[in-house]
C-alpha positions in Angstrom: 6.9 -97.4 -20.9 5.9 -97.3 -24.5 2.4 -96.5 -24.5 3.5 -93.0 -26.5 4.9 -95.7 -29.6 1.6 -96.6 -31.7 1.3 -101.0 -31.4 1.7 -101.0 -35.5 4.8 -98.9 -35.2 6.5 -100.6 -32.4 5.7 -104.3 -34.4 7.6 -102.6 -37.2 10.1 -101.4 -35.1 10.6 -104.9 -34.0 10.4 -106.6 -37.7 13.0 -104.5 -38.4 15.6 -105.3 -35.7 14.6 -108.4 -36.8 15.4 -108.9 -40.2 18.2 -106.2 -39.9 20.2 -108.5 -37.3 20.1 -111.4 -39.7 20.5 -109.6 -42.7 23.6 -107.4 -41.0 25.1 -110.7 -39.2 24.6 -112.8 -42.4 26.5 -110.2 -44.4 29.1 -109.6 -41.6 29.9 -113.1 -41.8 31.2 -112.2 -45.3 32.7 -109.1 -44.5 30.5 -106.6 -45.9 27.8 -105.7 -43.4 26.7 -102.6 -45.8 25.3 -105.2 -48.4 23.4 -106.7 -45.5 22.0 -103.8 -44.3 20.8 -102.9 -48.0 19.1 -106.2 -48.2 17.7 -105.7 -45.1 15.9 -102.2 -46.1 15.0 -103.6 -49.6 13.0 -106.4 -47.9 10.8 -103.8 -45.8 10.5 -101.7 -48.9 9.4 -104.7 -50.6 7.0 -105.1 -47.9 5.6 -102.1 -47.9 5.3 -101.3 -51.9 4.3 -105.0 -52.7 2.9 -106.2 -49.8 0.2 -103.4 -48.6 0.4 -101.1 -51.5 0.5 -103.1 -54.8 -1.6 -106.2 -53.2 -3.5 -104.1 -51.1 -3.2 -106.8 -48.3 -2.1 -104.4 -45.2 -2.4 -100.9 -45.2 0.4 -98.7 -46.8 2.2 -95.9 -44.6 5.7 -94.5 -45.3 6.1 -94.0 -41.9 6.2 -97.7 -41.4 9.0 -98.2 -43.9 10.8 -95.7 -42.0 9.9 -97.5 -38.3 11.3 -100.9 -39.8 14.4 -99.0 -41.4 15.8 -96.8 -38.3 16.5 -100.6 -36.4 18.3 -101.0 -39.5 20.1 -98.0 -39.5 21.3 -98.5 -35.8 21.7 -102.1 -35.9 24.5 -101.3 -39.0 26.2 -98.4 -36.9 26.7 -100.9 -34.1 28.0 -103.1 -36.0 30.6 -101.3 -37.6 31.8 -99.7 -34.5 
């Protein structure tokens, strides 16, 4: 069903409805779900600049920051609906 979805993209599609639901549901709990989602995105930035760029310990692609940020994206736009 989702051969067409690379297996690096869909782990970072995962990661990012991952961290995104805690991050959102932790900052829901304190009504302000936008700080959570911000969080949520600077920790797969993070990932990606400090992580695989700066360390050099995975290998840096900005179309993995934006696989882990679109769960992130939709996760918020649930939320707030």
């Amino acid at each position: 069903m989702l051969d067409w979805i690379e297996a690096d993209k869909l782990k970072h599609i995962v990661a990012g409805f991952i961290v995104g639901a805690v991050c959102i549901a932790i900052g829901g709990h304190f009504d302000d779900a936008l700080v959570g989602a911000y969080i949520a995105v600077t920790i797969v930035a993070a990932k990606e600049i400090l992580w695989d760029y700066l360390l050099g310990k995975g290998n840096f692609e900005v179309l993995d920051f934006i696989a882990s940020v679109i769960p992130i994206i939709i996760l918020f736009i649930f939320y707030i609906l």
